[in-house]
GULOBA-116314 format. One line per 5 residues: number of its first residue (from 1); their letters; for each residue x, y, z of N, C-alpha, C, O. Coordinates in Angstrom, 1 decimal, decimal comma. Example, Ala and Ser with C-alpha at 12.3 -4.5 7.8 and 13.67 -1.06 7.14 Angstrom:
1> as> 13,2/-5,7/7,8/12,3/-4,5/7,8/13,2/-3,3/7,8/14,2/-3,3/8,5 | 12,8/-2,2/7,1/13,7/-1,1/7,1/12,9/0,0/7,9/13,4/1,1/8,0;
REM end
This chain:
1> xxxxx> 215,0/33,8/-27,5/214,8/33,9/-26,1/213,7/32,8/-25,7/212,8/32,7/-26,5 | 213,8/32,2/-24,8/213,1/31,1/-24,2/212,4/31,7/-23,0/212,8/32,6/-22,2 | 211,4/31,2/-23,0/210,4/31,7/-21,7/210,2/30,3/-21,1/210,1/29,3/-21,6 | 210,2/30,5/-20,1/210,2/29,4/-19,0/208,9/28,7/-18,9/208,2/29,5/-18,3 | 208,4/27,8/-19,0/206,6/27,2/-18,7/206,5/26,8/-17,8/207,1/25,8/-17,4;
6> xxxxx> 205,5/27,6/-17,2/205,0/27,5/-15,3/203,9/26,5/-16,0/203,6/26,4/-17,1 | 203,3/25,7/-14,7/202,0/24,5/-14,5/201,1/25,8/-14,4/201,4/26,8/-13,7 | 200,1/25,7/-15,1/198,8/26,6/-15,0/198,3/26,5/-13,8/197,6/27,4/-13,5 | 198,4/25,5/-12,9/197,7/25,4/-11,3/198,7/25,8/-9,7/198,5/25,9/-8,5 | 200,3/26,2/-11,0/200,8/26,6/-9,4/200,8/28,0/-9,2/201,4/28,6/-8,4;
11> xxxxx> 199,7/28,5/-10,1/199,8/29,8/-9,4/199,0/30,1/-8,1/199,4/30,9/-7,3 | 198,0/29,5/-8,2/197,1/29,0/-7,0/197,9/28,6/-5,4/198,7/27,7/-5,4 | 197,6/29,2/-4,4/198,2/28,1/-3,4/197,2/27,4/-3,3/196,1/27,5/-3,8 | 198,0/26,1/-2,2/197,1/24,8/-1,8/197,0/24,6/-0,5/197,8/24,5/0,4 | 195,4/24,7/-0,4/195,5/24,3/1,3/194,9/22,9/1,8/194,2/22,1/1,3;
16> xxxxx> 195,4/22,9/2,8/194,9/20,9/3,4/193,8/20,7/2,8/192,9/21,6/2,5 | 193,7/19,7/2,5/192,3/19,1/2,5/191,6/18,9/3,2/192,2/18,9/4,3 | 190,2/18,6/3,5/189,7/18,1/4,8/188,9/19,1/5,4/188,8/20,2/4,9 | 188,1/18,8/6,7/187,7/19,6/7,5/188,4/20,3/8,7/189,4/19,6/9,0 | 188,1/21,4/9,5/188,8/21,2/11,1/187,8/20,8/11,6/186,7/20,5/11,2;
21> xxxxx> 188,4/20,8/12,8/187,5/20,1/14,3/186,3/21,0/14,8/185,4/20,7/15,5 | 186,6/22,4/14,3/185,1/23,6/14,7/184,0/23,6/13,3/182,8/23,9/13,5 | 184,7/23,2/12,0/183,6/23,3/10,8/183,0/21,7/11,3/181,8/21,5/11,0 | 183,6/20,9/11,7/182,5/19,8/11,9/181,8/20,0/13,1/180,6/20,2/12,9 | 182,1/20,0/14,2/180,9/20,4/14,9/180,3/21,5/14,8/179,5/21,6/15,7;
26> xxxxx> 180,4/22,9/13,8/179,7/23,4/13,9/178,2/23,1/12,5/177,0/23,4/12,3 | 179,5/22,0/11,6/178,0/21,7/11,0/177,0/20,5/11,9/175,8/20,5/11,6 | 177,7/19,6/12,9/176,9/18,8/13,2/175,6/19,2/14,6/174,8/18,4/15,0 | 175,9/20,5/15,0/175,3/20,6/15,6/173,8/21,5/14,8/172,6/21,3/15,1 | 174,4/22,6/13,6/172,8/22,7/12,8/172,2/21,5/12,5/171,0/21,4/12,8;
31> xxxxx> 172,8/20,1/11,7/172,3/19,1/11,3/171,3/18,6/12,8/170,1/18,5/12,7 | 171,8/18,5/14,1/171,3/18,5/15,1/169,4/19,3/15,3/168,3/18,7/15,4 | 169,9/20,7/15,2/168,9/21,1/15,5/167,6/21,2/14,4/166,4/21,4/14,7 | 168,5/20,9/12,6/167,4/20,4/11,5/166,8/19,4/12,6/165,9/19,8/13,4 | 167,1/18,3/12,6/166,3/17,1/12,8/165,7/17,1/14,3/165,0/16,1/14,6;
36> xxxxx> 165,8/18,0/15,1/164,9/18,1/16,0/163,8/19,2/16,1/163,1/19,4/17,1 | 163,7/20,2/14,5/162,4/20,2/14,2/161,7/19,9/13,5/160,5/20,1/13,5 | 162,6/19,0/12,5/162,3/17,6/11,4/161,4/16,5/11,8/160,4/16,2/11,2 | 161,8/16,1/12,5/161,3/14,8/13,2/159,7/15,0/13,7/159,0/14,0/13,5 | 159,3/15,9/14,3/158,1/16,3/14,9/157,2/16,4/14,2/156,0/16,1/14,4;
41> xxxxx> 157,8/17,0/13,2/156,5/17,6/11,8/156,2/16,4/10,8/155,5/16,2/9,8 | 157,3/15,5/11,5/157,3/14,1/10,6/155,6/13,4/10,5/154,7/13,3/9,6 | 156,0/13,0/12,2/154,7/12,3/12,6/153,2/12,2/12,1/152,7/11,2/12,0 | 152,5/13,5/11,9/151,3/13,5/11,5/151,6/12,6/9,7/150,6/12,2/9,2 | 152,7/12,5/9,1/152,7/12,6/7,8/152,8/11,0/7,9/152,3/10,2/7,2;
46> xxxxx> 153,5/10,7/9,2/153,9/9,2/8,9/152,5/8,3/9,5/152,4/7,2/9,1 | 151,6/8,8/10,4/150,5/8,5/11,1/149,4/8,1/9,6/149,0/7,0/9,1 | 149,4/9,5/9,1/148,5/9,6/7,7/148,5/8,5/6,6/147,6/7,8/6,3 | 149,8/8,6/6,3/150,0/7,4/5,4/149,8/6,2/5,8/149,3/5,4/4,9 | 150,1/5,6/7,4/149,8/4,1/7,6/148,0/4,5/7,7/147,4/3,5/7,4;
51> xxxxx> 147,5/5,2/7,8/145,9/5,1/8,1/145,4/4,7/6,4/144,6/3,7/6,2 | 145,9/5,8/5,4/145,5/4,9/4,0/146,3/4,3/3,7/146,3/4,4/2,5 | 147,1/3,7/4,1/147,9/2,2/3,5/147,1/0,8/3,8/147,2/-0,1/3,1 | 146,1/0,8/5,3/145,6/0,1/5,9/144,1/0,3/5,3/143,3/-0,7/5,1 | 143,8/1,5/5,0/142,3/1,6/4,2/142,7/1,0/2,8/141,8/0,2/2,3;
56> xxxxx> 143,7/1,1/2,0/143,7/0,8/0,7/144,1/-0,8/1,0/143,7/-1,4/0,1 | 144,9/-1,6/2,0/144,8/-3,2/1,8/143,6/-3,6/2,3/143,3/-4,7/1,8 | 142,9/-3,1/2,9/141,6/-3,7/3,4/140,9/-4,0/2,1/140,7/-5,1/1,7 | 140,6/-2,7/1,5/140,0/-2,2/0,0/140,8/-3,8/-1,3/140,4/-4,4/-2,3 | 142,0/-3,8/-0,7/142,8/-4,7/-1,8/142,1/-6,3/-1,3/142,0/-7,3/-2,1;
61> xxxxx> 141,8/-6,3/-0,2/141,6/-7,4/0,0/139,7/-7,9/0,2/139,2/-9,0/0,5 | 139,4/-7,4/0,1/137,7/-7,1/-0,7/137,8/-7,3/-1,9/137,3/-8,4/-2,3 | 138,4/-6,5/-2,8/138,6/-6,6/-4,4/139,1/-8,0/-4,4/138,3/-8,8/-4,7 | 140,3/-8,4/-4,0/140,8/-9,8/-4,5/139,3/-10,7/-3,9/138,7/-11,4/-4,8 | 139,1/-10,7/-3,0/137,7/-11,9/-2,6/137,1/-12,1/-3,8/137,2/-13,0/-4,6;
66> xxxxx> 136,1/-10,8/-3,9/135,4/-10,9/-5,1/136,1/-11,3/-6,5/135,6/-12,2/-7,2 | 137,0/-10,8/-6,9/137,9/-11,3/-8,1/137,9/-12,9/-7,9/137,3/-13,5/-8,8 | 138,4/-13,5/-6,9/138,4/-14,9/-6,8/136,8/-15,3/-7,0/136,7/-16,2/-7,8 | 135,9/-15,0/-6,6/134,6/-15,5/-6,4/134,2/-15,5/-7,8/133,6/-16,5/-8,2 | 134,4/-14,7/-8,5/134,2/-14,7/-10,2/135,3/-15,6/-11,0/135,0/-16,5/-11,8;
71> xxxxx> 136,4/-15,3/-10,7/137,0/-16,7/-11,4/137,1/-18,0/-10,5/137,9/-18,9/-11,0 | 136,7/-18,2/-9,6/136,5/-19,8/-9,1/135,0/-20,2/-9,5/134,5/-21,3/-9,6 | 134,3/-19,0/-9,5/132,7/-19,4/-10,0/132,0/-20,3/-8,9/131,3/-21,3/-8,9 | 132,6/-19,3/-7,6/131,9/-20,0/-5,8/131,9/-19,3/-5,2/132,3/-18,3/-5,8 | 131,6/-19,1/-4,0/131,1/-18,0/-2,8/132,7/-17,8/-2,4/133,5/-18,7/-2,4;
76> xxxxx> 133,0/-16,4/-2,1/134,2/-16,5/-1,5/134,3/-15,2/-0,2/133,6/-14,2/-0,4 | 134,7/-15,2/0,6/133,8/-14,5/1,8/135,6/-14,0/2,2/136,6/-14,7/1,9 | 135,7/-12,5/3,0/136,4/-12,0/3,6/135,6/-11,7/4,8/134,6/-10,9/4,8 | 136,3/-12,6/6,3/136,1/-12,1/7,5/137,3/-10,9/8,2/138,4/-10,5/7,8 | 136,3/-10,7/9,7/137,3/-10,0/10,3/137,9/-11,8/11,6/137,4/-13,0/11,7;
81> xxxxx> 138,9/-11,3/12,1/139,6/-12,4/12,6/140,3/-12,0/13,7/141,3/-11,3/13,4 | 140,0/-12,4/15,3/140,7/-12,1/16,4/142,4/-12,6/16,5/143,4/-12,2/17,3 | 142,3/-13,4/15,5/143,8/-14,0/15,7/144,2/-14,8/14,6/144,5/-16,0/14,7 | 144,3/-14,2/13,6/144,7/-14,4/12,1/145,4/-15,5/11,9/145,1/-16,4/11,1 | 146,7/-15,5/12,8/147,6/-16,2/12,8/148,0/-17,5/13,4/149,0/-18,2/13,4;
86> xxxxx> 146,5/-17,8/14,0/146,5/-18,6/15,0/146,3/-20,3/13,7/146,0/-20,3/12,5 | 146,5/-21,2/14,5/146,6/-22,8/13,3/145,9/-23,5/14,1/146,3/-23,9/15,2 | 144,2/-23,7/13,3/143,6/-22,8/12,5/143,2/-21,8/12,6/142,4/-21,7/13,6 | 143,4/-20,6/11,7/142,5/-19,3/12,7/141,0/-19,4/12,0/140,8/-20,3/11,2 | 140,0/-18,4/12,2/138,8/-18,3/13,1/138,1/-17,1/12,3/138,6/-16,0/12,3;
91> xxxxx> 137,3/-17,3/11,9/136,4/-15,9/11,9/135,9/-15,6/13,3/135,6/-16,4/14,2 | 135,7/-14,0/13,3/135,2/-13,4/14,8/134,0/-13,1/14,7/133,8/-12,9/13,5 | 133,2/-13,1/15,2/131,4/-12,7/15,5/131,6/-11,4/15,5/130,6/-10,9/14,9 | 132,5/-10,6/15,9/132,3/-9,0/15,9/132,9/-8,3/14,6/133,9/-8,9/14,1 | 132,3/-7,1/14,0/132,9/-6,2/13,3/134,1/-5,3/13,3/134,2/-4,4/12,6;
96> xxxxx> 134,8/-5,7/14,2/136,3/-5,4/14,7/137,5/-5,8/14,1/138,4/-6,2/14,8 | 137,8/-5,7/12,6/138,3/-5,6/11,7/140,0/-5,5/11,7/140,9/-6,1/11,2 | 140,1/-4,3/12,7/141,7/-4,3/12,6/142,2/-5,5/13,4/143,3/-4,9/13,3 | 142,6/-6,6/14,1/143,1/-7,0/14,3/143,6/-8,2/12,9/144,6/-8,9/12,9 | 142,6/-8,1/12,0/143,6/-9,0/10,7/141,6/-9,3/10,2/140,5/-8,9/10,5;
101> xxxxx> 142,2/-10,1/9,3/140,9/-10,4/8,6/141,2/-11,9/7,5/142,3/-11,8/6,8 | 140,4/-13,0/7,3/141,0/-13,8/6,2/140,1/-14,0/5,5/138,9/-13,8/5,8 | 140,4/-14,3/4,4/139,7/-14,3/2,7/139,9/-15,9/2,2/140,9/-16,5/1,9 | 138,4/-16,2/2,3/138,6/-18,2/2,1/137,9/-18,2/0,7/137,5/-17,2/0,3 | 137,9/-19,1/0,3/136,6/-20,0/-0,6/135,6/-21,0/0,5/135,9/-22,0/1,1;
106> xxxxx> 134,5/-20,5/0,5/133,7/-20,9/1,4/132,8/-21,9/0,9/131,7/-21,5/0,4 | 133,1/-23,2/0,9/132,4/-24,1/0,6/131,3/-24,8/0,8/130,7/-25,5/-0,1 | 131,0/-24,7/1,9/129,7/-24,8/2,5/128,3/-23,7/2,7/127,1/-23,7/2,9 | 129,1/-22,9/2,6/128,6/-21,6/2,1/128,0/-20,9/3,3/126,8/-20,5/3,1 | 128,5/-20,7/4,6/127,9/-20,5/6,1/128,9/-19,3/6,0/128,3/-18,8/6,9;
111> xxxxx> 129,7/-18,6/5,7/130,5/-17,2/6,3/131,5/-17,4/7,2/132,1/-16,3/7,6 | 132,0/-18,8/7,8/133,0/-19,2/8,7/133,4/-20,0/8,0/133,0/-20,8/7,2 | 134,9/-19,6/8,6/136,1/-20,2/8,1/136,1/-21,6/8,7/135,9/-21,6/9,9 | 136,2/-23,0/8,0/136,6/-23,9/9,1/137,7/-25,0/7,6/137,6/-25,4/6,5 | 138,6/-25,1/8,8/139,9/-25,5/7,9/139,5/-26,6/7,2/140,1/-26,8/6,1;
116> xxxxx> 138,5/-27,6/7,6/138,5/-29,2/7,2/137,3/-28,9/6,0/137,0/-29,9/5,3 | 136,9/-27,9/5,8/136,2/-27,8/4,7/136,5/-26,4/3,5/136,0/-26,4/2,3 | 137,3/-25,5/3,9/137,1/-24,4/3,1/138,7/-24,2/3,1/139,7/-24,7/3,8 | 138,6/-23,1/1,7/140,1/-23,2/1,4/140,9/-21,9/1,7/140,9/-21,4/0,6 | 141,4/-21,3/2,4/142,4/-20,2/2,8/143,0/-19,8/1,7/143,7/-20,5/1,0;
121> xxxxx> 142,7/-18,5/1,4/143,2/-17,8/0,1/144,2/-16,6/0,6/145,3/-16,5/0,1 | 143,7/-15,8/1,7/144,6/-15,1/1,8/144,3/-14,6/3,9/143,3/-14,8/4,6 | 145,7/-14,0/4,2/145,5/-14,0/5,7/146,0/-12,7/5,9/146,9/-12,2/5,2 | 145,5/-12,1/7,0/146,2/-10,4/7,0/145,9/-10,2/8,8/145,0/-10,3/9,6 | 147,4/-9,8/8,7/147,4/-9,2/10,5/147,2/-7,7/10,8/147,2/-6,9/9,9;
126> xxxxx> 147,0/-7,6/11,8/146,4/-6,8/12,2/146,8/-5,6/11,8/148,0/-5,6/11,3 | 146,0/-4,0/11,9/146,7/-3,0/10,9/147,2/-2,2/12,8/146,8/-2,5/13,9 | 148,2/-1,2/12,1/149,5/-0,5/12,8/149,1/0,5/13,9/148,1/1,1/13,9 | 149,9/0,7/14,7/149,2/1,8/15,8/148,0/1,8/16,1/147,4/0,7/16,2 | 147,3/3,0/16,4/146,5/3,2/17,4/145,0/3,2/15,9/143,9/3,7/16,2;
131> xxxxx> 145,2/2,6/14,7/144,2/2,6/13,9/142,7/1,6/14,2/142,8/0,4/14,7 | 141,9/2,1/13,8/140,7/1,2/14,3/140,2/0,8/12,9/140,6/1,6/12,0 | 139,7/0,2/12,7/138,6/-0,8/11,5/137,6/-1,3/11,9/137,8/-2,4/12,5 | 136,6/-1,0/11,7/135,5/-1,5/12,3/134,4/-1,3/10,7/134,7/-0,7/9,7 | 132,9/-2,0/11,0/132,3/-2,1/9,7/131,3/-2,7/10,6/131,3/-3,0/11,8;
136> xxxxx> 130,3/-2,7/9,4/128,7/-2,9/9,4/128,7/-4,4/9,6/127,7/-4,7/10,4 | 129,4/-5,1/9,2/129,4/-6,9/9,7/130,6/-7,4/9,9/131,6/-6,7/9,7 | 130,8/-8,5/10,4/131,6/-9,0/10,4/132,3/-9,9/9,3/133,6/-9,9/9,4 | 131,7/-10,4/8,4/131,9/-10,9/7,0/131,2/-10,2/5,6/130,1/-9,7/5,5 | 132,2/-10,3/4,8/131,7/-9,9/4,1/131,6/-11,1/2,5/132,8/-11,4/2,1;
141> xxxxx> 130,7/-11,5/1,7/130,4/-12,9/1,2/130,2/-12,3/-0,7/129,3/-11,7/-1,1 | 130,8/-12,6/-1,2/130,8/-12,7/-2,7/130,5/-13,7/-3,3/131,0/-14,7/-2,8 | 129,7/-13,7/-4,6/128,6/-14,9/-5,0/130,1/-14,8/-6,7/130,9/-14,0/-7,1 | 129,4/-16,2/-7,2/130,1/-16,2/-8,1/130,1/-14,9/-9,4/130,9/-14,9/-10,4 | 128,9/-14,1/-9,1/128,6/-13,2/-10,4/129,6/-11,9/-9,5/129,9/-11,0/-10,3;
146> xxxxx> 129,9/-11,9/-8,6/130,4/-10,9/-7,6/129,5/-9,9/-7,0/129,9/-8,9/-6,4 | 128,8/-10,2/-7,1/127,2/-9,5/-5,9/128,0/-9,5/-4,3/129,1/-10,0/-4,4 | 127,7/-9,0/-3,1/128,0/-9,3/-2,2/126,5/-10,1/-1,6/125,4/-9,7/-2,0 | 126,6/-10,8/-0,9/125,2/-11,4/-0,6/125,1/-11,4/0,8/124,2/-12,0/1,3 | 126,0/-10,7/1,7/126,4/-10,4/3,0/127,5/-9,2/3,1/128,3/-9,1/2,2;
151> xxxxx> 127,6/-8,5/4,0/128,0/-7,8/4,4/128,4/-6,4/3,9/129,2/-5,6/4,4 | 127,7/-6,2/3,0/127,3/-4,9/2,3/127,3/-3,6/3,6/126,8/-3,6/4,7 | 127,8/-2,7/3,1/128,1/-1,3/3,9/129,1/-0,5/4,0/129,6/-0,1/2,9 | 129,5/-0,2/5,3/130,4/0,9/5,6/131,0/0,6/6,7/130,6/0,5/7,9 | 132,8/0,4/5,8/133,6/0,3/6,7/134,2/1,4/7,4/133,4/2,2/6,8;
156> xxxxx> 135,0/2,2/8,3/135,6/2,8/8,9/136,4/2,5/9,2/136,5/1,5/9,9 | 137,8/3,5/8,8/139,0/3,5/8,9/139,5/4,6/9,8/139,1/5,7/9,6 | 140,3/4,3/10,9/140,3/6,1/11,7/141,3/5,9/12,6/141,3/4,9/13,4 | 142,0/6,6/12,6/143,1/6,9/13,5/142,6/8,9/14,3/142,0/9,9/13,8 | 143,2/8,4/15,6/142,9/10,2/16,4/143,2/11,2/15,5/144,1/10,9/14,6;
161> xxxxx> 142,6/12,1/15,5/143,0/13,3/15,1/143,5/13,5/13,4/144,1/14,4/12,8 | 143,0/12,1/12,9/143,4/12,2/11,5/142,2/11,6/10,6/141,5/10,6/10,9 | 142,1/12,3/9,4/140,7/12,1/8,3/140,5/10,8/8,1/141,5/10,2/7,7 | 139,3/10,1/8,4/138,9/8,9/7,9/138,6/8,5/6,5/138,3/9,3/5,7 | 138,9/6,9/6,3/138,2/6,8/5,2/137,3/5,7/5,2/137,4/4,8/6,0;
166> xxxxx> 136,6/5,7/4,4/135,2/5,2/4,7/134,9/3,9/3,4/134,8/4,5/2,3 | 134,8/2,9/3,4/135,0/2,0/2,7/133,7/1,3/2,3/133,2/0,4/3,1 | 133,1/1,5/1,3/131,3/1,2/0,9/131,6/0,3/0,2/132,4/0,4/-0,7 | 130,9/-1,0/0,6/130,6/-2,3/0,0/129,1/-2,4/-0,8/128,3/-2,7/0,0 | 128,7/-2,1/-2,0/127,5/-2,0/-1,9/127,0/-3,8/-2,3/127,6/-4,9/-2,3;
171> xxxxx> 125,5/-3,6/-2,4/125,4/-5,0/-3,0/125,3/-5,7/-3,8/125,0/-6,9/-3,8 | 125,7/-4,8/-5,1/126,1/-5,8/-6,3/127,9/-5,6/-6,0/128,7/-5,7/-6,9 | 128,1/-5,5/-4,9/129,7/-5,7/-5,5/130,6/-4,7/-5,3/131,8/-4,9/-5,2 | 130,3/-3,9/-5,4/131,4/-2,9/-6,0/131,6/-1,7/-4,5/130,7/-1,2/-3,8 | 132,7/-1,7/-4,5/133,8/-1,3/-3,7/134,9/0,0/-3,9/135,8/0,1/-4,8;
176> xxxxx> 134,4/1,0/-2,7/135,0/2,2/-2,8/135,2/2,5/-1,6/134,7/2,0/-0,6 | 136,3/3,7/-1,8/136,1/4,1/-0,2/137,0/5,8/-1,0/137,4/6,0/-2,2 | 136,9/6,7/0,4/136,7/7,9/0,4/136,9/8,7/1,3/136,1/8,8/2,3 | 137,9/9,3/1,2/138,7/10,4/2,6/137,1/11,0/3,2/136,0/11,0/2,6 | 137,4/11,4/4,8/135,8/11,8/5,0/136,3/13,2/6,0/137,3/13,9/5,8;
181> xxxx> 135,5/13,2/6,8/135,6/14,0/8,3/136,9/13,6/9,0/137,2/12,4/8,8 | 137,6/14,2/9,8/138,1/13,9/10,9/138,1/13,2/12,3/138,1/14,0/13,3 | 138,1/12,1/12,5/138,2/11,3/13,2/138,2/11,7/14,8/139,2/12,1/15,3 | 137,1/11,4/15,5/137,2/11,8/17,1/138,6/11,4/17,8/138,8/11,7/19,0;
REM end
């Protein structure tokens, strides 16, 4: 006697593939209301991060100065700068930091940038949103041993309603900074 061999999968029925027209809008309207309480709770997270992304390049661009001032074995100075971008740009007289800042080899050894004598190492535009940068000077000056011989202090980093960080230049050099208080 012979027994007949069925496909092991037709005993199953088969139904369409695919979605209907009510499982997709009914998933796209939760996907909807995820992301409209998604999005809200975002902001403080995305605010936070650009505030130390902006304290840690400031911090990156301090460190590199002094690194260069030790291996070029010359003064090398990081200002703040009204207009970074400008040909030539400019150090600023004020300690108003966020709009950008540049990092020269300072040849003459005065703390201003001036193109026909000093060399442009590095250039940075201004930091994001509503963040402020402000500090104790306007330049800050590293000697070839990496001492700072100007602008030694305390920077401030602060965005509303979110924790500062506070960026210490001391005077031999050495550079930190440090989540603080909450920000007016």
């Amino acid at each position: 006697m012979m027994r007949s061999m069925r496909h092991p999968l037709r005993k199953f029925s088969r139904s369409p593939a695919g979605l209907t027209l009510i499982e997709l809008i009914v998933t796209l309207v939760i996907l909807g209301i995820l992301l409209t309480i998604a999005i809200p709770l975002m902001r403080p997270l995305v605010r936070s991060t650009n505030l130390t992304s902006s304290a840690n390049s400031f911090v990156a661009a301090l460190n590199y100065a002094r690194s260069e001032a030790v291996t070029r074995g010359a003064r090398v100075v990081a200002c703040a700068s009204s207009n970074p971008m400008a040909n030539p740009p400019a150090c600023s007289n004020n300690a108003n930091w966020q709009t950008g800042w540049l990092v020269f080899l300072d040849s003459n050894e005065n703390n201003t940038y001036q193109a026909a004598n000093d060399t442009l190492l590095r250039v940075a535009g201004p930091i994001g949103g509503d963040l402020t940068l402000a500090g104790a000077n306007p330049a800050v000056a590293f000697t070839n041993l990496g001492a700072a011989i100007a602008g030694s202090g305390n920077y401030i980093v602060c965005g509303s309603g979110l924790n500062r960080w506070t960026v210490n230049v001391t005077a031999s050099g050495r550079i930190n900074n440090q989540r603080g208080a909450v920000c007016p």
